[in-house]
TIRO-2110 file (N, C-alpha, C; in Angstrom, 1 decimal):
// TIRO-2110
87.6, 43.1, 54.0, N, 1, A
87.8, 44.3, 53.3, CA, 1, A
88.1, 45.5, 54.2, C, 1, A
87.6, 45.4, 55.0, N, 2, A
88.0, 46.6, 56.5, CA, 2, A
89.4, 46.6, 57.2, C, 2, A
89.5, 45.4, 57.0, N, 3, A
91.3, 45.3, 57.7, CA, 3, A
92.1, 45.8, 56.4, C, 3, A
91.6, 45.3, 55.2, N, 4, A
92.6, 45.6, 54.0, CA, 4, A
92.4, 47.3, 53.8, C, 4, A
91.4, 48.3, 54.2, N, 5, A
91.2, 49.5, 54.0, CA, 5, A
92.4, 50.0, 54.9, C, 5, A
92.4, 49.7, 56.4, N, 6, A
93.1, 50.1, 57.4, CA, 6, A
94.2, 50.1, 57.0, C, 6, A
94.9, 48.7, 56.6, N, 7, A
96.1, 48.6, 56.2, CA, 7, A
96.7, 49.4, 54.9, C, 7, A
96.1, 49.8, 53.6, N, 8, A
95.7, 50.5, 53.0, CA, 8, A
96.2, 52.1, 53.0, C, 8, A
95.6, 52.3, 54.4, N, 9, A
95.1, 54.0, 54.8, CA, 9, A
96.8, 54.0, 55.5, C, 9, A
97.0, 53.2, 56.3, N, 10, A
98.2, 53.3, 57.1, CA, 10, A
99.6, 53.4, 55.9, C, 10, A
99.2, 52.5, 55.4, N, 11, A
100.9, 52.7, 54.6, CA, 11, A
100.8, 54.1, 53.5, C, 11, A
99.8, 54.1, 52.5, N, 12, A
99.8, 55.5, 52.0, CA, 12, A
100.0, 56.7, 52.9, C, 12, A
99.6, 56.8, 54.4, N, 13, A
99.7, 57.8, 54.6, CA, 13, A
101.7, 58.0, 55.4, C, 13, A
101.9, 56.6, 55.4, N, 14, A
103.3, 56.7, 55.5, CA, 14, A
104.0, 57.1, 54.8, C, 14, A
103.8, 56.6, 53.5, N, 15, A
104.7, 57.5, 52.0, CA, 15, A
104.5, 58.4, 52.0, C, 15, A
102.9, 59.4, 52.1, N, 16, A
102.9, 60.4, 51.7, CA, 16, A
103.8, 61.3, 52.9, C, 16, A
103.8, 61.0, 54.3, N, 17, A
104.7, 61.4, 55.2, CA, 17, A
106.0, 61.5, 55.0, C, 17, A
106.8, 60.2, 54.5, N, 18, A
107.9, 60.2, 54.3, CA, 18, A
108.3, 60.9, 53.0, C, 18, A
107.3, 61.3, 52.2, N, 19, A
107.9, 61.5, 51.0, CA, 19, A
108.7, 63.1, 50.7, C, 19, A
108.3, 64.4, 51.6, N, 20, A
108.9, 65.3, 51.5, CA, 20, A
110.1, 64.9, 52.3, C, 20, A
110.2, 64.4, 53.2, N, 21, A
111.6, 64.3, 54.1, CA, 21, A
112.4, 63.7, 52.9, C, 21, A
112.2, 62.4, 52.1, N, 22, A
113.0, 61.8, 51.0, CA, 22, A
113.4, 62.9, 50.1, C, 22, A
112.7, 63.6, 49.9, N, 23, A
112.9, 64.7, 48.6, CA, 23, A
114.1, 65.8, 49.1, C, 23, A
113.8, 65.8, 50.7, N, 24, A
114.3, 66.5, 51.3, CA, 24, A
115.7, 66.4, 51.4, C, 24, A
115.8, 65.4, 51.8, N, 25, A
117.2, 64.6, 52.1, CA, 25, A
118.1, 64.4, 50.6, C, 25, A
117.5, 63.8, 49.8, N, 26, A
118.1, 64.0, 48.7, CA, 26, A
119.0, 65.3, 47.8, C, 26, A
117.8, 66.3, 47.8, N, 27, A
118.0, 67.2, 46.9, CA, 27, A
118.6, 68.5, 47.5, C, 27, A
118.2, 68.8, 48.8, N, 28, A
118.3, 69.8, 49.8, CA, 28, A
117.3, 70.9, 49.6, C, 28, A
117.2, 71.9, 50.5, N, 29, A
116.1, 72.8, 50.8, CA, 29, A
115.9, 73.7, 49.9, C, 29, A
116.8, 74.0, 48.8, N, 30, A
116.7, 74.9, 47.7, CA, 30, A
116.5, 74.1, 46.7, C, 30, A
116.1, 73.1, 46.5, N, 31, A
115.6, 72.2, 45.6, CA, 31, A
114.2, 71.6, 45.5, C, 31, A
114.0, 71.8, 46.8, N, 32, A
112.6, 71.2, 46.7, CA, 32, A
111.7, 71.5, 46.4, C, 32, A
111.6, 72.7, 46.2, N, 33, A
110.2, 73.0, 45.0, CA, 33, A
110.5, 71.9, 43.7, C, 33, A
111.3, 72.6, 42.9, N, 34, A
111.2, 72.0, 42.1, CA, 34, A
111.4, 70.2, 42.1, C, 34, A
112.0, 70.0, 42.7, N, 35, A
112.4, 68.0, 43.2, CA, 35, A
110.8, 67.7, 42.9, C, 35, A
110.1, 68.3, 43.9, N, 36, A
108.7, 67.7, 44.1, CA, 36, A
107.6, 67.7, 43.1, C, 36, A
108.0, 69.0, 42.0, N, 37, A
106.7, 69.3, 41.3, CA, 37, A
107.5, 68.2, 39.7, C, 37, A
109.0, 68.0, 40.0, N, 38, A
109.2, 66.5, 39.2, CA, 38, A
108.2, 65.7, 39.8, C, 38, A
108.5, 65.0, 40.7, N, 39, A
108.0, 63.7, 41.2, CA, 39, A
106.8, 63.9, 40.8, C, 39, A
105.8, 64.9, 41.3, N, 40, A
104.0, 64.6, 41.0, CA, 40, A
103.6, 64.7, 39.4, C, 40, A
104.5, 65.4, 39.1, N, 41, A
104.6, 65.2, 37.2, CA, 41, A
104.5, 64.1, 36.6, C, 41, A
105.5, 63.5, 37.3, N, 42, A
106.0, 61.6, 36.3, CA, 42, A
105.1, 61.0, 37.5, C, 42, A
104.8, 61.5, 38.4, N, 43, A
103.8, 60.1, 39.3, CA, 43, A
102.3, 60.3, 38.5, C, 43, A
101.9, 61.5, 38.2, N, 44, A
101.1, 61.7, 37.6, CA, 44, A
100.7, 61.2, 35.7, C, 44, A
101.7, 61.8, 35.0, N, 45, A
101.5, 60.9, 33.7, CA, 45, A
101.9, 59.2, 33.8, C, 45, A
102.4, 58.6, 34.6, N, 46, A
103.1, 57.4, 35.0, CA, 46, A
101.4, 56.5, 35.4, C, 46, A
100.8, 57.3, 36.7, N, 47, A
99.6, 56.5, 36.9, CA, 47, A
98.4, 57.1, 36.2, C, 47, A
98.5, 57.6, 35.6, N, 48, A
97.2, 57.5, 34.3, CA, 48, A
97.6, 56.9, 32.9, C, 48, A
98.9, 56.8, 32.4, N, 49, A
99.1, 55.6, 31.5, CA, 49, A
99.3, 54.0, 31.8, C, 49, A
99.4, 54.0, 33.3, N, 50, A
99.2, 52.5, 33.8, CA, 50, A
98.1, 51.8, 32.9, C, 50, A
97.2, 52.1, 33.6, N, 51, A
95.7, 51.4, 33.7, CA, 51, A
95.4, 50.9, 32.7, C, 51, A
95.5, 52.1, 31.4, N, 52, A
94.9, 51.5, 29.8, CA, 52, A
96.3, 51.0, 29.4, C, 52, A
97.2, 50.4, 29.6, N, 53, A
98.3, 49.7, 29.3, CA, 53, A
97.7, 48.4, 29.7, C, 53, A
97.9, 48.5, 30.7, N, 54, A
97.6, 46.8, 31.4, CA, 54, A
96.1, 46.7, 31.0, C, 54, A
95.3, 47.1, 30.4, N, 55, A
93.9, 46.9, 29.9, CA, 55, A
94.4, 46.2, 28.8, C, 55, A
94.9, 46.8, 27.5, N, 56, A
95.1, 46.6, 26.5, CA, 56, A
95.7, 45.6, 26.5, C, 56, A
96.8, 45.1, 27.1, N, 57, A
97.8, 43.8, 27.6, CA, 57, A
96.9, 42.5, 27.9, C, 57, A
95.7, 43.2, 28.7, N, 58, A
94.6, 42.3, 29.5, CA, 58, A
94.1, 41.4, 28.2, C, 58, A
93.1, 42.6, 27.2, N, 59, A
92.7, 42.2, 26.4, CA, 59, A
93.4, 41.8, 24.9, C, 59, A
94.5, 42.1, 25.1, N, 60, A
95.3, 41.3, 23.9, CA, 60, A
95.9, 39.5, 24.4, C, 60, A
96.1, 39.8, 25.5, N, 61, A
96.5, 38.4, 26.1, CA, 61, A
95.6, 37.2, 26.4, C, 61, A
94.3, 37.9, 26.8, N, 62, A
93.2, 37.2, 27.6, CA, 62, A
93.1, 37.2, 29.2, C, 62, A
94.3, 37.3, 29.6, N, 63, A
94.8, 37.0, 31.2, CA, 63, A
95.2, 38.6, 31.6, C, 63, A
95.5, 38.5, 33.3, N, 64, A
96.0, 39.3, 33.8, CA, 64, A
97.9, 39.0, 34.2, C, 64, A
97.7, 37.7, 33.1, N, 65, A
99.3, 37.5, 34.1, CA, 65, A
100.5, 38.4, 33.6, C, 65, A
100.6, 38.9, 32.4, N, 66, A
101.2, 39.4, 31.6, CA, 66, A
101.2, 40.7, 32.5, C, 66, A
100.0, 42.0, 32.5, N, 67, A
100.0, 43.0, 33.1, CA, 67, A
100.7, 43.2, 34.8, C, 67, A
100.4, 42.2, 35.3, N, 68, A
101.0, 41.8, 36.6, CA, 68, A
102.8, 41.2, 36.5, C, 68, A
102.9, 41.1, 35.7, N, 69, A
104.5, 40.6, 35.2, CA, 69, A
104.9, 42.2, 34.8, C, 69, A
104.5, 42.7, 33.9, N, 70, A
105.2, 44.4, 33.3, CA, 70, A
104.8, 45.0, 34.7, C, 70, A
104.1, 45.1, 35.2, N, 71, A
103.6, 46.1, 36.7, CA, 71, A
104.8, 45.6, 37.6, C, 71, A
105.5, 44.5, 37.8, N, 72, A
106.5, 44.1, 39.1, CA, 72, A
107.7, 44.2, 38.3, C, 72, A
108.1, 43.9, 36.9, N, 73, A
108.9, 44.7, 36.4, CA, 73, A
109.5, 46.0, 36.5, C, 73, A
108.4, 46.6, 36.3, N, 74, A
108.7, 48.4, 37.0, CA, 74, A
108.5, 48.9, 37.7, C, 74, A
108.3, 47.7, 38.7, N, 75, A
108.7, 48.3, 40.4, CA, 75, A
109.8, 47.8, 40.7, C, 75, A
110.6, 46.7, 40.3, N, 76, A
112.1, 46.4, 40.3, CA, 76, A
113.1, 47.4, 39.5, C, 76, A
112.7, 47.5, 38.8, N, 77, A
113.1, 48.6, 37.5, CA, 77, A
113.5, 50.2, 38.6, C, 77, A
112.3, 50.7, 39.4, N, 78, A
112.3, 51.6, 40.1, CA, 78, A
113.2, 51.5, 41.2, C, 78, A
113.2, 50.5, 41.9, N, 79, A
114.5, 49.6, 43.1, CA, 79, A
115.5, 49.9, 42.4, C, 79, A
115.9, 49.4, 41.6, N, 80, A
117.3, 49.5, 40.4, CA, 80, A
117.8, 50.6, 40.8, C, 80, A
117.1, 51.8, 40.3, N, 81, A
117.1, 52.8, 39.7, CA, 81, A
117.8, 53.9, 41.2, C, 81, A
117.2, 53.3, 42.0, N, 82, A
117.5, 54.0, 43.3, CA, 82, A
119.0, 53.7, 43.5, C, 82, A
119.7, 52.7, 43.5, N, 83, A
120.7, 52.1, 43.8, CA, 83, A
121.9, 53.5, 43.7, C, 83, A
122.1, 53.7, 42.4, N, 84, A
123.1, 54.8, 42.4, CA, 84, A
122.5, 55.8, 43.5, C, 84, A
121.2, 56.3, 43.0, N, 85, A
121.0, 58.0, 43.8, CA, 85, A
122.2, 57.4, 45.2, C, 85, A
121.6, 56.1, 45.5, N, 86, A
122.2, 56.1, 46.9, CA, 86, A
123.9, 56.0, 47.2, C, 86, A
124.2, 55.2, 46.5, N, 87, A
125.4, 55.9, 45.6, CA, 87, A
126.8, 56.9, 46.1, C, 87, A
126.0, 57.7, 45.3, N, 88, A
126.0, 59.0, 44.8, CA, 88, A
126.0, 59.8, 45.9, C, 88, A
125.1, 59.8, 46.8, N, 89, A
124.6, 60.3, 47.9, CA, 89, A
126.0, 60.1, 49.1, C, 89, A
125.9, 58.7, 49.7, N, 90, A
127.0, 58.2, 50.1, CA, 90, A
128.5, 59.2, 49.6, C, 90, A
128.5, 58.6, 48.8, N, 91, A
130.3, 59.4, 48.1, CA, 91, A
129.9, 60.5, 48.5, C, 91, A
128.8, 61.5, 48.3, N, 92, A
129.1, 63.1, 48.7, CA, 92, A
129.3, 62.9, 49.9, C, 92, A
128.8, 62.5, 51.0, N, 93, A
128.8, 62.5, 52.4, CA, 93, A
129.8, 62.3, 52.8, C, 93, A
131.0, 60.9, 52.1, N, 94, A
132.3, 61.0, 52.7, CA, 94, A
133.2, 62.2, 51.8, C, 94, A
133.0, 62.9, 51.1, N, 95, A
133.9, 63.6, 50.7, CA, 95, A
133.0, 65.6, 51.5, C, 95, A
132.0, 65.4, 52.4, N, 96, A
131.8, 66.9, 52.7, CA, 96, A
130.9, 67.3, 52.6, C, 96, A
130.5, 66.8, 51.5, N, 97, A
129.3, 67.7, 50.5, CA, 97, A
128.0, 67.0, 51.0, C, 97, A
127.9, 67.6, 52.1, N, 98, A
126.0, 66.4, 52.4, CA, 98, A
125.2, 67.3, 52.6, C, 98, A
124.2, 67.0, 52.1, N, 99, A
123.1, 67.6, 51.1, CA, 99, A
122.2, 68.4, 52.7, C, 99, A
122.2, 67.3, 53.5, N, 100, A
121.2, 67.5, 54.5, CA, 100, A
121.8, 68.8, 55.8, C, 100, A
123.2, 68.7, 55.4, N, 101, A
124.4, 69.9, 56.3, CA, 101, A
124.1, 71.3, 55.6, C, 101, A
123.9, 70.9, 54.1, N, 102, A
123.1, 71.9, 53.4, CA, 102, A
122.1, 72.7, 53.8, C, 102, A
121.0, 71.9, 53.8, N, 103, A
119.9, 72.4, 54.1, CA, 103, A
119.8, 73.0, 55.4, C, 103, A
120.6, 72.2, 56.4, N, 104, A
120.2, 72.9, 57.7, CA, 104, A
120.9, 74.0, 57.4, C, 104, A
121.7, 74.8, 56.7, N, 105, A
122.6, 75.6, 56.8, CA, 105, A
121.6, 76.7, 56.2, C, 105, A
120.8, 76.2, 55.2, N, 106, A
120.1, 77.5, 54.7, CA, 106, A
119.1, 77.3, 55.4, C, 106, A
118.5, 76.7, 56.8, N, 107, A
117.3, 76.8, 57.2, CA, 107, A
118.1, 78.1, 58.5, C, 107, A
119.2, 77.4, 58.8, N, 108, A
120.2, 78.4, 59.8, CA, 108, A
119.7, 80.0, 59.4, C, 108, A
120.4, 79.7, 58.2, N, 109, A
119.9, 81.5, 57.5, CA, 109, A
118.7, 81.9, 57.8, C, 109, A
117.8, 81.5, 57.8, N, 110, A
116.3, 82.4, 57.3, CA, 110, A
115.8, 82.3, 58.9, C, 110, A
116.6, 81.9, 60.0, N, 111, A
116.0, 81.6, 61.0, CA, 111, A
116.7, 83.0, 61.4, C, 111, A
118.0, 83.1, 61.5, N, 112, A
119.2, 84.0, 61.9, CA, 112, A
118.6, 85.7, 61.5, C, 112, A
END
């Protein structure tokens, strides 16, 4: 149980590290308020309707295999979903428009 805490502690605190730079990169520096206070919104109603879903699944089914099947579903579902952003992202970059040339441009400003 000690190694699984470690390992645990290590990767959450990787996401939570990587996750403004992702937001960052994405959306650019004038967006990120808002980008972020989406994301804790839907991460937030998202993981408190989890639990009593897969309960109710639990106890309608008898098993856990069903809940564990819809739970890797909508982490595939979530992979999917990334695919364009990236996309999307790509094409702006060969056509100029990159998000991150952005941001340094308005970090330029406020430094200037």
């Amino acid at each position: 149980m000690f190694i699984y805490s470690i390992f645990c502690g290590i990767f959450t605190g990787i996401y939570n590290a990587i996750l403004c730079v992702a937001i960052l990169d994405c959306v650019g520096a004038e967006n990120i308020a808002q980008a972020f206070g989406f994301l804790i919104a839907f991460q937030g109603s998202f993981l408190s309707l989890g639990p009593p879903i897969a309960g109710w699944l639990r106890d309608t089914t008898g098993t856990f295999k069903l809940p564990l099947i819809v739970a890797g579903c909508f982490e595939i579902l979530g992979a999917l979903v990334s695919i364009p952003s990236a996309t999307v992202q790509k094409r702006e970059q060969e056509l100029g428009h990159n998000s991150e040339n952005e941001s340094i441009a308005v970090i330029g400003d406020v430094e200037t």
